[in-house]
N, C-alpha and C positions, 0 to 999 in steps of 0.2 A: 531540497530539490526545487521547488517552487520559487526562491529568489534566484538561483543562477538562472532558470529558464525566462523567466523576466528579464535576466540582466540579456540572456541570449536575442532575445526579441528587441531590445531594444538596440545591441552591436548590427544586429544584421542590417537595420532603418538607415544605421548610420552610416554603414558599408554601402549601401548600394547605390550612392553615388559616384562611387569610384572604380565600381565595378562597371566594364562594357567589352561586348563583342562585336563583332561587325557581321550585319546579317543582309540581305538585299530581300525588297516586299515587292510585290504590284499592287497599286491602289486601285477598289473597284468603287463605283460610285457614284452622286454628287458630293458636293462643295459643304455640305452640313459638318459640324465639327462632331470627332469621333472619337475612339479611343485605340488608339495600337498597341497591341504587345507584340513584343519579339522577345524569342527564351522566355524569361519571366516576370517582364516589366512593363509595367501598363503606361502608354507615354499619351500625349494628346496631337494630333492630328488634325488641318482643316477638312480634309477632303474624309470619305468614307469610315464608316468604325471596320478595321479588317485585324484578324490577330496572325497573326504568325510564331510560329511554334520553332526553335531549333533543336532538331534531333539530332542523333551522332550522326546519320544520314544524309539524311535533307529535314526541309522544313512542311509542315504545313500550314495551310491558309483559311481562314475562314472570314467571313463578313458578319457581323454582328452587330446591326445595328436596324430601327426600322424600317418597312418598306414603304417608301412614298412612292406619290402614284406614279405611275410609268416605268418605274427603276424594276430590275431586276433582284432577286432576293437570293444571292450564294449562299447555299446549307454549307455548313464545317465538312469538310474532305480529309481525311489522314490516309498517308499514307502510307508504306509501307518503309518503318525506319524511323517513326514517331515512336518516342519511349514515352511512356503514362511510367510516372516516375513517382510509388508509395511509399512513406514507413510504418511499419508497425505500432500500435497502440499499447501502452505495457498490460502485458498478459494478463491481468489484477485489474484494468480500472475498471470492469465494474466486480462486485465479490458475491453481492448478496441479492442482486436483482430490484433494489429500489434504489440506488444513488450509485453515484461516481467517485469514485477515489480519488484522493488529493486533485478535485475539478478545475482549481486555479492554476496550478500548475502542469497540467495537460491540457487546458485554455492556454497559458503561455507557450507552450511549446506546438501548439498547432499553429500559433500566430506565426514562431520563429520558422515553422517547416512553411506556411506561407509566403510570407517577406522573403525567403532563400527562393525559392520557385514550384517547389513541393507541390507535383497535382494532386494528394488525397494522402489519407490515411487508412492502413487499416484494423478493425474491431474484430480482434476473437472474441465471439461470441459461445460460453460453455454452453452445453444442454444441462447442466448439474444447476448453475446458475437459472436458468431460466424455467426451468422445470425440478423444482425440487422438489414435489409430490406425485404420486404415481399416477394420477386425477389429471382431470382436462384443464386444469388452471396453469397458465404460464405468467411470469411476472417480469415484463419487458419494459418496466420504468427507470431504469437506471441505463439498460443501452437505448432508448430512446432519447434520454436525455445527453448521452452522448452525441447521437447523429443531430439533436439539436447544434451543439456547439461548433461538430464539425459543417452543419448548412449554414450559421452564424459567420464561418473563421474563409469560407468561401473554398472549401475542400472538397473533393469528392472522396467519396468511402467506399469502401471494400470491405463487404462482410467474413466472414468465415465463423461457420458455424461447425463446431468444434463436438462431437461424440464420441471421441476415445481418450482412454489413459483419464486424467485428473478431470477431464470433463464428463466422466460420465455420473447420472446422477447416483445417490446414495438408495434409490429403488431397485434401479438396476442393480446394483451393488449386492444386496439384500436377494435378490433374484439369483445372483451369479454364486452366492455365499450358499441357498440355499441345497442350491441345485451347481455344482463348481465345473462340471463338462458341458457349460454353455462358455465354458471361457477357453482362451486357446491355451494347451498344452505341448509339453514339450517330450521327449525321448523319456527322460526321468522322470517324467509325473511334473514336475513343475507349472504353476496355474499361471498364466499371462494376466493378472488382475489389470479391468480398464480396457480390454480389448474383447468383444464377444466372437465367441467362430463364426468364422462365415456362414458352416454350416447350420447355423440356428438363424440365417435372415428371415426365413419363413415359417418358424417353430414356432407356437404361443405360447414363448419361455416365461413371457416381462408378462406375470397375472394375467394371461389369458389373451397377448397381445403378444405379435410377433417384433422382432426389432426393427423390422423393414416399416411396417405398422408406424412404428415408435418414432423412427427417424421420418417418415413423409410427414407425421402432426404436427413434430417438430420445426420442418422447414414452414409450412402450411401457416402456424401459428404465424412464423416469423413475419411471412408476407403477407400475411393481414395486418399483424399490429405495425410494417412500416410502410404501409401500402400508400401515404402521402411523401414519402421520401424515394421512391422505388423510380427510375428511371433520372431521377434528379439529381438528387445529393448521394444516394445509395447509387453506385452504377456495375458494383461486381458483388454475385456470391458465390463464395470457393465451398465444396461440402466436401467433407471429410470421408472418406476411402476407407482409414485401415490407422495404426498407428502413427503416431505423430498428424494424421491426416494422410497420409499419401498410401496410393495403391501398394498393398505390399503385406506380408505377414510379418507379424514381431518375432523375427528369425534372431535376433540380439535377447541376451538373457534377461529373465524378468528382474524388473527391477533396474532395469540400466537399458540408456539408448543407443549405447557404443560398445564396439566387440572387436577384437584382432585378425581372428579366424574368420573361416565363411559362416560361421553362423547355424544354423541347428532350424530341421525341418519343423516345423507346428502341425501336426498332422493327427495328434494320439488322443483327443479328445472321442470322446464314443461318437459324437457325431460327424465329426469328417475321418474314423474309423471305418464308419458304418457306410458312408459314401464312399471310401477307396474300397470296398470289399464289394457293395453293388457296382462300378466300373470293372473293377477284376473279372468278374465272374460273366460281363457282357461282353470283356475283351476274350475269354474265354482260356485266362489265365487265372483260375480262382485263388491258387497261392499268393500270388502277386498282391493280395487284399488283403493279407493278416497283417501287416504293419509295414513302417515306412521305411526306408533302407536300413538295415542293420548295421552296414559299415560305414556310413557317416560320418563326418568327424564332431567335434564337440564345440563349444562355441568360439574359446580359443586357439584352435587348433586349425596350423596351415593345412588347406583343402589338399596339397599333394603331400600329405602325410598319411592320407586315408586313402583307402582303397577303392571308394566310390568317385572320389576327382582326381586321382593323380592321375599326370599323364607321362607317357602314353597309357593305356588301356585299362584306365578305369573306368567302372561300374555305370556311370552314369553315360558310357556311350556304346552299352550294351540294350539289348531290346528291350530289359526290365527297366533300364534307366533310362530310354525313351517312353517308355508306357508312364512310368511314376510322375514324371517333369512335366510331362505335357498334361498329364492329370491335374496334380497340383499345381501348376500357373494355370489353365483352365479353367477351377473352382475359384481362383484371385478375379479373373476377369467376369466370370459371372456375376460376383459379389458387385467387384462394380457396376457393371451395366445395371444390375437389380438397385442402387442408389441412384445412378445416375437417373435410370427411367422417374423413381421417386422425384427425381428433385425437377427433369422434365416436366413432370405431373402439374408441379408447381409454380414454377416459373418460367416455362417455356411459352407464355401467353404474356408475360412480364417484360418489362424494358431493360432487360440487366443482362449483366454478361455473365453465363452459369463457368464455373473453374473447378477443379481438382487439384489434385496435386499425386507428382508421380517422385521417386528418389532419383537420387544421381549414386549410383553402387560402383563401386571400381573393380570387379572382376565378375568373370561369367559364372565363378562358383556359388558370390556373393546374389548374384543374381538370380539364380537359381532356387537359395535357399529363401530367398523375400520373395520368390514369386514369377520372377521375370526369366523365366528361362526361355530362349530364344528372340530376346529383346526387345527394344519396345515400342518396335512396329505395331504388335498387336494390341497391346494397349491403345496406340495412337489411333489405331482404326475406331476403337471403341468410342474413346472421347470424338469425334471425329462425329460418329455416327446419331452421337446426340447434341451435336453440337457444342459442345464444349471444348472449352481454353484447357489448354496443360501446362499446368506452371511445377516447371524444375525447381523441387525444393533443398534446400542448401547448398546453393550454389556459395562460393568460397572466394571470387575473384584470381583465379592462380591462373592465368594464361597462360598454355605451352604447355601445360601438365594434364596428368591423364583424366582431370575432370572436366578438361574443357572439351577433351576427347568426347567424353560422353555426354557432353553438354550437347557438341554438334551432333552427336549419333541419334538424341532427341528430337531436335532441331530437323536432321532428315526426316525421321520418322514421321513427323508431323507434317509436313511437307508433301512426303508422301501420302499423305490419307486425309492432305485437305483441314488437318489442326491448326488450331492458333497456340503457341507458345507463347507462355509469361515465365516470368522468373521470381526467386525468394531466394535472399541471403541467409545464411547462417548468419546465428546472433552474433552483429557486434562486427560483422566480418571486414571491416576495411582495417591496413594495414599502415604503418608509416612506411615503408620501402618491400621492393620485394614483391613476391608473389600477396597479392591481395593491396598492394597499393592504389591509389588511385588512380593513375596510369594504367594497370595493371586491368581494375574492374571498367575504365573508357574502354579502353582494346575491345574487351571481352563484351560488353555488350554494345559494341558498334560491329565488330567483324559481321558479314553476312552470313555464314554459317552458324553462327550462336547465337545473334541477336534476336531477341526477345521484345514482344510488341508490348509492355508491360514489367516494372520490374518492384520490386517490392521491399525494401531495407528492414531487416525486424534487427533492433524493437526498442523504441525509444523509453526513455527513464532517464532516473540522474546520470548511468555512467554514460548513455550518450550524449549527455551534452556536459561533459566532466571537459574540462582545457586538455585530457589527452587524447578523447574523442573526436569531441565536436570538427573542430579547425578537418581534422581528415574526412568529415563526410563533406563538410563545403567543400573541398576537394575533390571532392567526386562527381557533388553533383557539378560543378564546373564542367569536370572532365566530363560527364556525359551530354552535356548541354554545347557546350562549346569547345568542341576539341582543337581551332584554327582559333587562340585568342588575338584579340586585337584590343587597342587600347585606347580608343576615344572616348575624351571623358565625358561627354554629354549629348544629350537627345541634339538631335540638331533643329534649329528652329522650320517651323511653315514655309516652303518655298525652298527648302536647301536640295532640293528632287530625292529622288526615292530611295538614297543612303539611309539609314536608322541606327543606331548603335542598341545592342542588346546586350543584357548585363551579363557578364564572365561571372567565375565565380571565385574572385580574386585575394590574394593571400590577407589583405589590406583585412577586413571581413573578419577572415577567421582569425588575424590576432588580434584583435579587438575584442574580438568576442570573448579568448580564450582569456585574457587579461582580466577583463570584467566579471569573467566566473570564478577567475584566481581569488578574486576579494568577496565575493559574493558572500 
């Protein structure tokens, strides 16, 4: 992996003189020499240092350069239709909390996601990793060492601290083994290992420490030990929700991420047992609290095959299935706001931009059984209310199809309640033709209804920059950077007035690149 991503860094150096777009600047200023970007190339200038940005949108502008006397000093302005444009770091580079995995070759490939235009990268950060004893000691030497290389490579980063499924630590684990209805269960007794119930955020499950406890130390810690990075080179932290990270119950069977059916309610652990039976009895329906729908369906099983979602006149648009839904999404959005609030705690005095993350579900059944039933306005309000970004995760690129549907239905939501939208690709998700092509992910994050201030590509490794890869994310980023290409081949010199060419992201590039990893 490590020599094609070398070889990658070095095609891209070679490419980006042949790469250009045509972008138009205003210069602010005096006459001092400066440095301009447009899109993603730094060019030299006599007059003012001003950068300019091109989004699928418009552009923005800033001034960057010192204030002598008398001048005026323009702060950076973005506006709306600027993409902050991420990849993912592989899920593995750090493992054990003191060093970086293969470091040279995630050095190479930060260089190559620089040299392309790549504003930052982002670092899942486990809690298993950084906290692998039950004690106050956390061991942040190996993703420190990371954010070194990324303020080194001139990236901005994006953390995401990660406390479900594989991330959680082997304490908790030990906790959840010993005592197993602190984990979420299903209809059959099955244990959801890696996700703890909501309803134990405020239990002192974890040795005499509630999870909510668990998870504030944990961000807490974080922002101490990177408290010289935070606002600088650190400029996002995403905190983790629920499975996979995002708002939502592990309504997909244990043991797997993906399901056919709607999926199967999480409800039968004694403690959100014992929470649907105290709701029941204050709704002043005490039956309604002995357990969760009966007639549900199973994980793979079409929702209108069951008697609770088919339609017309199933179960769930009877009074008992408005009592039970509105319950359980309820106890979802509580969960969150009780992190949220935590991670406010922490970082809301901080120069960072706090995020989540919500799912993209394709049906109201589905939605239902993860949590979202009546959509995700309410959600949006929540984040909303603490200030926080919602970044749609796994988004797929398939424009015209029913995820863009609900891409935009997020999009509104946020919208409405005053949210900021970012975006996250499924692994790996660009296409050569077709839904998920490059074309395909331009559209989709340039449309106004789906566009996303923030977008995030996971997750870089050898197969993303494999020769069947690579060439189609330069492709992409092209197509989000410059959707009207032009093709002038050079900066233009001092005096040629306020024309600039800004790099495309042009085929030349990508098979160059692809060739030099072919031998690699």
């Amino acid at each position: 992996m490590e020599a094609v991503l070398m070889q990658q860094a070095a095609a891209v150096v070679a490419g980006t003189a042949r790469r250009r777009c045509a972008g138009e600047v205003v210069v602010v200023g005096g006459r001092q020499p400066g440095l301009v970007r447009l899109g993603f190339l730094w060019g030299r200038w006599s007059g003012g240092a001003v950068r300019a940005r091109l989004g699928p949108a418009r552009a923005h502008l800033a001034v960057e350069r010192s204030r002598e006397p008398g001048e005026e000093v323009v702060e950076e302005e973005e506006e709306e239709g600027a993409l902050r444009l991420f990849v993912g770091l592989p899920s593995d580079v750090v493992s054990d909390g003191h060093a970086v995995n293969r470091a040279k070759a995630v050095s190479a490939g930060m260089r190559a996601l620089k040299l392309l235009g790549v504003d930052g990268v982002e670092l899942p950060v486990s809690w298993a990793v950084a906290q692998p004893g039950s004690g106050d000691k956390f061991e942040w030497a190996g993703y420190l060492a990371v954010a070194d290389m990324v303020r080194d490579a001139g990236l901005s980063l994006r953390v995401s601290l990660d406390t479900h499924g594989s991330a959680l630590p082997g304490w908790v684990a030990k906790a959840a083994a010993a005592d197993p209805d602190i984990l979420f269960t299903d209809r059959s007794g099955n244990r959801h290992e890696g996700c703890l119930s909501f309803a134990v955020d405020e239990l002192p499950v974890l040795g005499g420490k509630s999870p909510l406890e668990a998870y504030e130390a944990f961000f807490r810690s974080f922002a101490v030990a990177f408290q010289d990075f935070l606002g600088s080179t650190v400029t996002d932290v995403t905190v983790s929700l629920g499975p996979n990270g995002e708002l939502r119950y592990p309504s997909f069977p244990p043991g797997s991420d993906g399901y056919a059916g709607a999926g199967e309610f999480q409800c039968y652990d004694k403690h959100m047992l014992a929470r649907l039976k105290q709701h029941a009895v204050a709704a002043g329906q005490p039956l309604w609290g002995l357990s969760g729908p009966h007639n549900a369906p199973r994980y793979s099983e079409s929702p209108e095959t069951s008697a609770f979602f088919r339609a017309p006149g199933g179960s769930w648009e009877t009074a008992y299935g408005s009592f039970f839904l509105s319950w359980y999404a309820g106890e979802l959005l509580a969960h969150g706001d009780r992190v949220l609030a935590a991670a406010s705690r922490v970082f809301g005095g901080e120069p960072v931009e706090v995020s989540a993350k919500v799912p993209l579900l394709r049906s109201r059944p589905v939605e239902a059984t993860a949590g979202l039933h009546g959509g995700y306005g309410p959600a949006a309000e929540m984040f909303a209310r603490h200030g926080c970004t919602v970044i749609a995760s796994g988004m797929t690129g398939a424009a015209g199809s029913a995820a863009e549907q609900v891409l935009a239905q997020v999009k509104a939501a946020c919208r409405e309640h005053g949210a900021r939208l970012a975006g996250e690709s499924a692994a790996l998700a660009v296409a050569r033709d077709g839904e998920g092509s490059p074309g395909a992910w331009g559209g989709l994050l340039a449309a106004e209804r789906t566009r996303p201030c923030q977008f995030t590509y996971q997750r870089m490794g050898a197969e993303f920059f494999s020769p069947d890869h690579w060439p189609l994310f330069v492709q992409l980023v092209r197509a989000l950077e410059c959707p009207d290409e032009a093709h002038e081949d050079d900066l233009p010199a001092a005096g040629d007035g306020g024309r600039l060419a800004v790099p495309s992201r042009g085929r030349a590039a990508a098979d160059a690149t692809a060739k030099q990893a072919q031998t690699a």
